[in-house]
Every structure is written in structure tokens, then in C-alpha cells.
PyMOL CGO cylinders between C-alpha atoms (Angstrom):
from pymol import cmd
from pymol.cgo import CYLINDER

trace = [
    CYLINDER, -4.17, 4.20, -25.41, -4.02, -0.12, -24.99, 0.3, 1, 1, 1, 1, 1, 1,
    CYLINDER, -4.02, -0.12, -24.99, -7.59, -0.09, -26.49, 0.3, 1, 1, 1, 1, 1, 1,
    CYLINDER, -7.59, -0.09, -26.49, -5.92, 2.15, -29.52, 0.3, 1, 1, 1, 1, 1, 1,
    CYLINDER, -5.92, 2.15, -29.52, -3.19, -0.47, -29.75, 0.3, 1, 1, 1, 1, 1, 1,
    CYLINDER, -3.19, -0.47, -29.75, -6.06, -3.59, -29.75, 0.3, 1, 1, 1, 1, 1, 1,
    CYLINDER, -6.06, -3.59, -29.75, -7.56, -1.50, -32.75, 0.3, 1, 1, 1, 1, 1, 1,
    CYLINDER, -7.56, -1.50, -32.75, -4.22, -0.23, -34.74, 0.3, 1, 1, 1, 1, 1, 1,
    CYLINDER, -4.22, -0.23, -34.74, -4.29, -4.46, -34.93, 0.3, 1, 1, 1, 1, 1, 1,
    CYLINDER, -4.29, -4.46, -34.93, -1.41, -4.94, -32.40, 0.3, 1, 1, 1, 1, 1, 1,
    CYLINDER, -1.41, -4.94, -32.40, -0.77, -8.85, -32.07, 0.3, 1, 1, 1, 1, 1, 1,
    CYLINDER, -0.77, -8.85, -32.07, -2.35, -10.32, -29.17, 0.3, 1, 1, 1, 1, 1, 1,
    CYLINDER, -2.35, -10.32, -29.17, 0.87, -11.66, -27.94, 0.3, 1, 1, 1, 1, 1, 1,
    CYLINDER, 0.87, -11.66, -27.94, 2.87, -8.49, -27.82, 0.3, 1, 1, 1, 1, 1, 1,
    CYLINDER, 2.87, -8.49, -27.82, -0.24, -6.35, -26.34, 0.3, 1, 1, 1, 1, 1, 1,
    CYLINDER, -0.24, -6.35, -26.34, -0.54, -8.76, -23.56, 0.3, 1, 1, 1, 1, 1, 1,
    CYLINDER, -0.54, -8.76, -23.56, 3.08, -8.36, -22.35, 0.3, 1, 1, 1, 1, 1, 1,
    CYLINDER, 3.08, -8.36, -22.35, 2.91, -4.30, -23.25, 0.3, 1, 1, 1, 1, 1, 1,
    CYLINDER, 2.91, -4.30, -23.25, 0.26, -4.12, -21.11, 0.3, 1, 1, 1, 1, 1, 1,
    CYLINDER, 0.26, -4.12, -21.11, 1.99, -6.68, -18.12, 0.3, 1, 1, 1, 1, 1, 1,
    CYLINDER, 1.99, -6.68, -18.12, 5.31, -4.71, -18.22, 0.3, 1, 1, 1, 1, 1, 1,
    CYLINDER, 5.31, -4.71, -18.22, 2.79, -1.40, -17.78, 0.3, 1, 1, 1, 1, 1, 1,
    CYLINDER, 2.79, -1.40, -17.78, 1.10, -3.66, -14.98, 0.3, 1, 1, 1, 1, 1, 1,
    CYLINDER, 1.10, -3.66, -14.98, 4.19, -4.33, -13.10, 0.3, 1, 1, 1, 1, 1, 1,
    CYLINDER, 4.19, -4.33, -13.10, 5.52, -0.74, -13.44, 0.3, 1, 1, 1, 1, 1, 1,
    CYLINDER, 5.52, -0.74, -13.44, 2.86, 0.77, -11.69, 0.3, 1, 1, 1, 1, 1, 1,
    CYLINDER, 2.86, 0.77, -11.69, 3.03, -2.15, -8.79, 0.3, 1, 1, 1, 1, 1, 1,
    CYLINDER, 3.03, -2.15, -8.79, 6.59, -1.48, -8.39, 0.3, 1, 1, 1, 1, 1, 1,
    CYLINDER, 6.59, -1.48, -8.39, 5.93, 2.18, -7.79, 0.3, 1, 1, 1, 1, 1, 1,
    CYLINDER, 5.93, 2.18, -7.79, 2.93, 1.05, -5.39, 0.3, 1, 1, 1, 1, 1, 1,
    CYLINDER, 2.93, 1.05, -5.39, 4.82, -1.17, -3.40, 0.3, 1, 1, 1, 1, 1, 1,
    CYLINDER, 4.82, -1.17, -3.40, 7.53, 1.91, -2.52, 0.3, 1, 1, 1, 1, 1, 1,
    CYLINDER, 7.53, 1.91, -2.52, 4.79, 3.64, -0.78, 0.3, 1, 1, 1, 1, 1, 1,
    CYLINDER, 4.79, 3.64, -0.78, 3.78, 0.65, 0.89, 0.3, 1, 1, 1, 1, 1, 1,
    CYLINDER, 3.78, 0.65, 0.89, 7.61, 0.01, 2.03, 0.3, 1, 1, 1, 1, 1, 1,
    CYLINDER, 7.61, 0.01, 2.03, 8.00, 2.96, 3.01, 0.3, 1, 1, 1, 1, 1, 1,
    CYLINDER, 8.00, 2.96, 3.01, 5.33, 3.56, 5.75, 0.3, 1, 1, 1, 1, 1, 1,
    CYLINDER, 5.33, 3.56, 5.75, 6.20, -0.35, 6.78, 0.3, 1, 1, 1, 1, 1, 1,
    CYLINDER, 6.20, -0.35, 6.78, 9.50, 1.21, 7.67, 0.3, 1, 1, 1, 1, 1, 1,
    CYLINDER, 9.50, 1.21, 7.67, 7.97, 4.17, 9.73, 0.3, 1, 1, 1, 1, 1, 1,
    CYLINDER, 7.97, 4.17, 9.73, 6.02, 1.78, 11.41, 0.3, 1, 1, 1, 1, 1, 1,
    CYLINDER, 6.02, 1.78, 11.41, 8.85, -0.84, 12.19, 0.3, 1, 1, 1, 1, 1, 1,
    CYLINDER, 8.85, -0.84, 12.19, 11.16, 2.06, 13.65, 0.3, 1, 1, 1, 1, 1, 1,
    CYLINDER, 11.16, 2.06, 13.65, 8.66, 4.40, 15.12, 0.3, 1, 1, 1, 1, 1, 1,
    CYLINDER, 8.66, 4.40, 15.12, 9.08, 2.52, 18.44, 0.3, 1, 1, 1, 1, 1, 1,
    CYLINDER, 9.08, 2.52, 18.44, 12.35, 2.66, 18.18, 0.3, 1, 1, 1, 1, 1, 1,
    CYLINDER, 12.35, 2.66, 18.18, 12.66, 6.06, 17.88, 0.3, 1, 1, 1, 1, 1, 1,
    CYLINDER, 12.66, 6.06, 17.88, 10.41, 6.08, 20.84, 0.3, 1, 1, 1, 1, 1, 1,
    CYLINDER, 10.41, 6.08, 20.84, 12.48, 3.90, 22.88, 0.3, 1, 1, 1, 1, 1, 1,
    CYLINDER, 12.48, 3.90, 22.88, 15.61, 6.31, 22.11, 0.3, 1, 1, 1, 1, 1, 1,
    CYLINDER, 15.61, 6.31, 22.11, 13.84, 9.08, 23.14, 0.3, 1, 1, 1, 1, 1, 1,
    CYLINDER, 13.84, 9.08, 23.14, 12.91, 7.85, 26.45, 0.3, 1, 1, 1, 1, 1, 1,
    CYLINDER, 12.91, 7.85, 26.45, 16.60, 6.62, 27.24, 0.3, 1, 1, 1, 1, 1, 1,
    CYLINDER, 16.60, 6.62, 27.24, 17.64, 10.28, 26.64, 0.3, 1, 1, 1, 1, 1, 1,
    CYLINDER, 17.64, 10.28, 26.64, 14.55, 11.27, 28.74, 0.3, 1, 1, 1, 1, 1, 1,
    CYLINDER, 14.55, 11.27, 28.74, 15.84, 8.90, 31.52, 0.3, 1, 1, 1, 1, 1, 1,
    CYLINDER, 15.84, 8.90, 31.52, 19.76, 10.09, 31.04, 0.3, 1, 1, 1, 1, 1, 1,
    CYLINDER, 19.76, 10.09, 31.04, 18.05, 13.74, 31.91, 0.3, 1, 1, 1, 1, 1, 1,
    CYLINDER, 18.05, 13.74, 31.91, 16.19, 12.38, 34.57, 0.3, 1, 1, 1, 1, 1, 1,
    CYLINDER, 16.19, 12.38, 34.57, 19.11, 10.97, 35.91, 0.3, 1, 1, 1, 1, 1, 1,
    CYLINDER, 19.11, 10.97, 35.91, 20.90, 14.37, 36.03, 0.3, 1, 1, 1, 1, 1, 1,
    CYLINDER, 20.90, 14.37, 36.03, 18.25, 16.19, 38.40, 0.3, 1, 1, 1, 1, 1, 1,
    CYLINDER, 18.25, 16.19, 38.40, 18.26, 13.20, 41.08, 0.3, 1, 1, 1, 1, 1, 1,
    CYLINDER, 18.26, 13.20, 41.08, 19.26, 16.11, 44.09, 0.3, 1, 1, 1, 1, 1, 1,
    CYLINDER, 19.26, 16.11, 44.09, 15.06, 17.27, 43.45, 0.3, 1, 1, 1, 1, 1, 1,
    CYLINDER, 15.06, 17.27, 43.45, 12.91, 14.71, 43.56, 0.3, 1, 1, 1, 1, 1, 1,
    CYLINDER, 12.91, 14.71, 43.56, 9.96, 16.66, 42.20, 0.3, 1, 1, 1, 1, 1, 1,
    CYLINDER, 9.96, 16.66, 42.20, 11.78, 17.30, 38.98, 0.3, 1, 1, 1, 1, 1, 1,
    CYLINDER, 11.78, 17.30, 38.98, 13.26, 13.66, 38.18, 0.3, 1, 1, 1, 1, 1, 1,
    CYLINDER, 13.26, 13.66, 38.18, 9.59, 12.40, 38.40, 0.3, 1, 1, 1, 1, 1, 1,
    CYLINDER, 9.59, 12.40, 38.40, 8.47, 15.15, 35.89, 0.3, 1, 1, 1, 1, 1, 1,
    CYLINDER, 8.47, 15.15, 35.89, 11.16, 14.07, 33.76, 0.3, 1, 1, 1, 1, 1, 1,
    CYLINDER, 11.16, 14.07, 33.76, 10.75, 10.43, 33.96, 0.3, 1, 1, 1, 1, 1, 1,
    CYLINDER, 10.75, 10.43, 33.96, 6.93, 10.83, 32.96, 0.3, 1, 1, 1, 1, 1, 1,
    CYLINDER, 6.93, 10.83, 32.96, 8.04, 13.11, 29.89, 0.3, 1, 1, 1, 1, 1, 1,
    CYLINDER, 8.04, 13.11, 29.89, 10.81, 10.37, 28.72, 0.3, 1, 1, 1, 1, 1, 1,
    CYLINDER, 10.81, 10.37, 28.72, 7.83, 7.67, 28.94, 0.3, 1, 1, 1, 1, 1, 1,
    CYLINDER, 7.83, 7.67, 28.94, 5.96, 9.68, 26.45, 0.3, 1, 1, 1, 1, 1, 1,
    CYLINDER, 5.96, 9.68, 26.45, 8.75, 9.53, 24.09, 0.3, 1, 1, 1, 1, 1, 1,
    CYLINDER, 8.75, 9.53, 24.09, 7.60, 5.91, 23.57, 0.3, 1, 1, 1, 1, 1, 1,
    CYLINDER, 7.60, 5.91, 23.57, 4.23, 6.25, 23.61, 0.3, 1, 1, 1, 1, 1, 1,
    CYLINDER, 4.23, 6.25, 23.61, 4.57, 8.55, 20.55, 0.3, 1, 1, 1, 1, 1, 1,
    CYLINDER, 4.57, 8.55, 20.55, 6.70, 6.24, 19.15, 0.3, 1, 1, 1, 1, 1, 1,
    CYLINDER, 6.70, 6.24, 19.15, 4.09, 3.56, 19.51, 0.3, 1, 1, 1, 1, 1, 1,
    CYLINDER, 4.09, 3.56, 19.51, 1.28, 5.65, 19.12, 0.3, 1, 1, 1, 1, 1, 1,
    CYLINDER, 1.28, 5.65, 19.12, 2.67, 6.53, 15.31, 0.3, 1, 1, 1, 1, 1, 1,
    CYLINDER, 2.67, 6.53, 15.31, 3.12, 3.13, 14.63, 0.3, 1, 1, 1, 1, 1, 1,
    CYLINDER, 3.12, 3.13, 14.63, -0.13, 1.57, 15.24, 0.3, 1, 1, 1, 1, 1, 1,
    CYLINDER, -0.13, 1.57, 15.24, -2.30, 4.40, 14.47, 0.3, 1, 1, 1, 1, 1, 1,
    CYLINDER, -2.30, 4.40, 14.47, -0.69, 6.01, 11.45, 0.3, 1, 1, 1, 1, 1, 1,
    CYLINDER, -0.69, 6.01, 11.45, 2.16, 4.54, 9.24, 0.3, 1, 1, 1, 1, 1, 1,
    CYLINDER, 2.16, 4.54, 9.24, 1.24, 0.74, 9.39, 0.3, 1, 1, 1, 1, 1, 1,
    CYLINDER, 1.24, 0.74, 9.39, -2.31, 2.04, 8.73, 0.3, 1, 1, 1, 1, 1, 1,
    CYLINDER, -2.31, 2.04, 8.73, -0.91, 3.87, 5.82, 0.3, 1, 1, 1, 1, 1, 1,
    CYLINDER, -0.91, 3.87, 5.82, 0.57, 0.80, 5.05, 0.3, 1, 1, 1, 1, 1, 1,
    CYLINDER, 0.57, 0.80, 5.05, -2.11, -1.52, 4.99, 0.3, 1, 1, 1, 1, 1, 1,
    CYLINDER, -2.11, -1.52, 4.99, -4.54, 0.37, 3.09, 0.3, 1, 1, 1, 1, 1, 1,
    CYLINDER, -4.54, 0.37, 3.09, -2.09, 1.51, 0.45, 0.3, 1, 1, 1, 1, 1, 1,
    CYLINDER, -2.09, 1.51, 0.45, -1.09, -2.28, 0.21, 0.3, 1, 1, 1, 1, 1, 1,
    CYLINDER, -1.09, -2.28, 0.21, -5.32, -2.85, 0.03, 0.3, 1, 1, 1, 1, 1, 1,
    CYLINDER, -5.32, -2.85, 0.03, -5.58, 0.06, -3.08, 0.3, 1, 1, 1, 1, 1, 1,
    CYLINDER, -5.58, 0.06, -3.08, -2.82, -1.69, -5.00, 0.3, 1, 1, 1, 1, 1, 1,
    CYLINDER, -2.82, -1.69, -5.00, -4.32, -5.34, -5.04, 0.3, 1, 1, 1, 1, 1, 1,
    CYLINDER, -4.32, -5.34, -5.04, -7.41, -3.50, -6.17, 0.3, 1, 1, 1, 1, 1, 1,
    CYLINDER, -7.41, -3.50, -6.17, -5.90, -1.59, -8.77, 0.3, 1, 1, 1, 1, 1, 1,
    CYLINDER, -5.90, -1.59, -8.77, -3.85, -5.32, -10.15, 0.3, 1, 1, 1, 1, 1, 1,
    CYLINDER, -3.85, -5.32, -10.15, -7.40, -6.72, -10.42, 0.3, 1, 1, 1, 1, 1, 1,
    CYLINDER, -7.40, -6.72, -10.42, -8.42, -3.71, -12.46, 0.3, 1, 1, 1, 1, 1, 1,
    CYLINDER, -8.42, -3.71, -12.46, -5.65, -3.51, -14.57, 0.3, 1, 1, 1, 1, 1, 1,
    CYLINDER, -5.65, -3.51, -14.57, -5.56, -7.89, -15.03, 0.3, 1, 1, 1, 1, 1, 1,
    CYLINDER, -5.56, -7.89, -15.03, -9.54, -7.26, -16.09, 0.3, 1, 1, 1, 1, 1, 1,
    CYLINDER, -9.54, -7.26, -16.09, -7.87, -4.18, -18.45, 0.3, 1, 1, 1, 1, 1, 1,
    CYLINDER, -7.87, -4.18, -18.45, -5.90, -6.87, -19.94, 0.3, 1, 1, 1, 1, 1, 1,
    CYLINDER, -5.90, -6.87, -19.94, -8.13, -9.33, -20.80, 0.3, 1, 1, 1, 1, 1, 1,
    CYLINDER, -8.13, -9.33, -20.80, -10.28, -7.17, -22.06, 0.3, 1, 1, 1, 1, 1, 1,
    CYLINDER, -10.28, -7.17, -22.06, -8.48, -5.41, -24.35, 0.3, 1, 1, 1, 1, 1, 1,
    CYLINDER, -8.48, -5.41, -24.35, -6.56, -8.77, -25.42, 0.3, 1, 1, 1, 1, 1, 1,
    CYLINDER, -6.56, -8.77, -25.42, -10.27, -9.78, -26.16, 0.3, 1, 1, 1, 1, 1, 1,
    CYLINDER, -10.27, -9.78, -26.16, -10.70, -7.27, -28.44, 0.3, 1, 1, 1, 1, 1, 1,
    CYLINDER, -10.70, -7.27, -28.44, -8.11, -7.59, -29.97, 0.3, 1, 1, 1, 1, 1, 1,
    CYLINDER, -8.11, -7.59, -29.97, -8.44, -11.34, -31.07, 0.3, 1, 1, 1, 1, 1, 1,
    CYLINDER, -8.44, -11.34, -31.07, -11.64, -10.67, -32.12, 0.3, 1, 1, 1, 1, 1, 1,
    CYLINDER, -11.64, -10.67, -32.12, -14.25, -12.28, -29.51, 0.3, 1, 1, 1, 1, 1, 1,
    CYLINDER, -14.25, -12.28, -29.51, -17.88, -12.23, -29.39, 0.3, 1, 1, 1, 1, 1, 1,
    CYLINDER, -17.88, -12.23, -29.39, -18.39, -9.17, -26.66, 0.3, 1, 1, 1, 1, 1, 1,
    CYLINDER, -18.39, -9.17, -26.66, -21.49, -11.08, -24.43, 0.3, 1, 1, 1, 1, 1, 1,
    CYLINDER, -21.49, -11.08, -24.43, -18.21, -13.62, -24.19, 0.3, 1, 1, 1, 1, 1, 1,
    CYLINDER, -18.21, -13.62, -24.19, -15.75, -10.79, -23.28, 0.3, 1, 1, 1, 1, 1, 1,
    CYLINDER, -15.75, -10.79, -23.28, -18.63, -9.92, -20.87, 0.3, 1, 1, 1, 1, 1, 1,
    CYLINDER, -18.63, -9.92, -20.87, -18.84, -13.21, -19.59, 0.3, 1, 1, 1, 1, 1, 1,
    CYLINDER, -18.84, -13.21, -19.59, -15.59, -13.67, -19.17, 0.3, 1, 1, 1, 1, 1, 1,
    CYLINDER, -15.59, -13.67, -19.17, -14.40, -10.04, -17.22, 0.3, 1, 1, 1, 1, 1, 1,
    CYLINDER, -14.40, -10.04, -17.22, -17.78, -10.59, -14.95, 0.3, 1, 1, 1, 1, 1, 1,
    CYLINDER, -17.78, -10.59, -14.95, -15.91, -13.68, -13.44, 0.3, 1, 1, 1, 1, 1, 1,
    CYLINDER, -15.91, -13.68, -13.44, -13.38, -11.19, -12.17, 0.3, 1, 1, 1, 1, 1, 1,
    CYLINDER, -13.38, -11.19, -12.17, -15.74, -9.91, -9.56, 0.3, 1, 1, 1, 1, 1, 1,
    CYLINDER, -15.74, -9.91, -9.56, -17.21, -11.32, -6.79, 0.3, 1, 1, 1, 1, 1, 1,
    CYLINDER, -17.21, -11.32, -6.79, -20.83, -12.57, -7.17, 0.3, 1, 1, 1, 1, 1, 1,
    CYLINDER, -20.83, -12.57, -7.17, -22.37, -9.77, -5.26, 0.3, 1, 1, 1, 1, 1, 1,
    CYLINDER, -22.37, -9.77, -5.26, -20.49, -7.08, -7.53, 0.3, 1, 1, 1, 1, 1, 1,
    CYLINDER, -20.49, -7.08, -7.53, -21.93, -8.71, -10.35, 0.3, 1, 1, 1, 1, 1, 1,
    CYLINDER, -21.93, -8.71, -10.35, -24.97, -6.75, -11.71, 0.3, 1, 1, 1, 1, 1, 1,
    CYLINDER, -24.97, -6.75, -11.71, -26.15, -9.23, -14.30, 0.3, 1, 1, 1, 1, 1, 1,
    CYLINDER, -26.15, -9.23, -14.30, -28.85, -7.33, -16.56, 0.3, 1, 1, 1, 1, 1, 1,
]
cmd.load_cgo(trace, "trace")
């Protein structure tokens, strides 16, 4: 569709900020998923921590048999070990590599962008070529 718009003769100007707005739309909507398994992994502990002072509260209630408040002291500790456990292993992983997947996709999308606004205005295409290439890092560069 923005390489229809570079053909239908679309000014340069106007294409470039279509194709921004489009660009920050889909960052936006990247950056919720992002935010949102930050959170998890910011109050995951928490919750962990919470769960262990109810553990302990229960604990507390069975101190006439010792073999039981142990039991339940070791099963309120787990509370935040989960708690940590979720954090570090699976939402701020989550997190990381969604925010990873969306600085890839911006680079994609700003190479979109100058491509197409290439087109549009016309340029030679080894310059277009030329000019995308230096995008990439040097060993992504296949120069033929």
C-alpha cells in the first residue's frame, strides 16, 4: 500500500509523515506489551512477598505443633520465590525481548520509509541501494 501511494505520485512530503504517523502507531501499540510485562515483573515480588506474610500469619496460628508451623513457614517462603521466580525468568524476559522486536521492527519500517520516499522523488535505485544498505550493520551487508 505506501509503495502504491509513492506510485499514485503522492508528494514526498506528505508520504513521509503518512508513513511516520503509521510508524509511531504501531510503536505505541508495541510499547503496551512491553509495559505491560514490565509491570508483572515489577509486582511479581510483591505479590510474592504478600503471599508469604499470609503464609507466616497461618504459621503463626498453629504455634501449639511445632511440626506444622515449620511446614507452614517453608510453604509461605515459596510464596516469594514464585514471586521472584516469575519475575526474573518470565515477564521481564517477556519484556526485554518484546522491547528487542520493536527496535527491530522501527529500523525496518525507518528503511520502509526511505525507501519508498526514494521512489517516490525519483532516485537512481543503485543510490536508493546505497543508501538503505547503510541501515545495516557491515556484516548484514551482502554487497553483490
Amino acid at each position: 500500500m505506501n509503495v502504491q501511494f509513492a506510485i499514485d505520485g503522492l508528494e514526498q512530503n506528505v508520504l513521509r509523515d503518512l508513513l511516520e504517523i503509521e510508524m509511531s502507531y504501531i510503536s505505541e501499540r508495541h510499547k503496551a506489551g512491553v509495559t505491560f510485562f514490565s509491570k508483572l515483573g515489577g509486582f511479581s515480588p510483591t505479590l510474592g512477598i504478600i503471599g508469604t506474610v499470609l503464609g507466616l500469619v497461618h504459621a503463626l496460628g498453629t504455634v501449639s505443633d511445632a511440626s506444622k508451623m515449620a511446614s507452614s513457614i517453608a510453604a509461605a517462603f515459596i510464596a516469594t520465590l514464585w514471586g521472584i521466580v516469575l519475575a526474573n525468568l518470565l515477564y521481564l524476559p517477556i519484556s526485554d525481548k518484546l522491547r528487542l522486536r520493536n527496535e527491530e521492527e522501527n529500523v525496518l519500517l525507518e528503511i520502509m520509509i526511505e525507501g519508498v520516499c526514494s521512489l517516490a522523488t525519483g532516485e537512481n535505485p543503485r543510490m536508493i541501494r546505497a543508501k538503505l544498505l547503510g541501515f545495516l550493520m557491515p556484516r548484514l551487508r551482502k554487497e553483490q
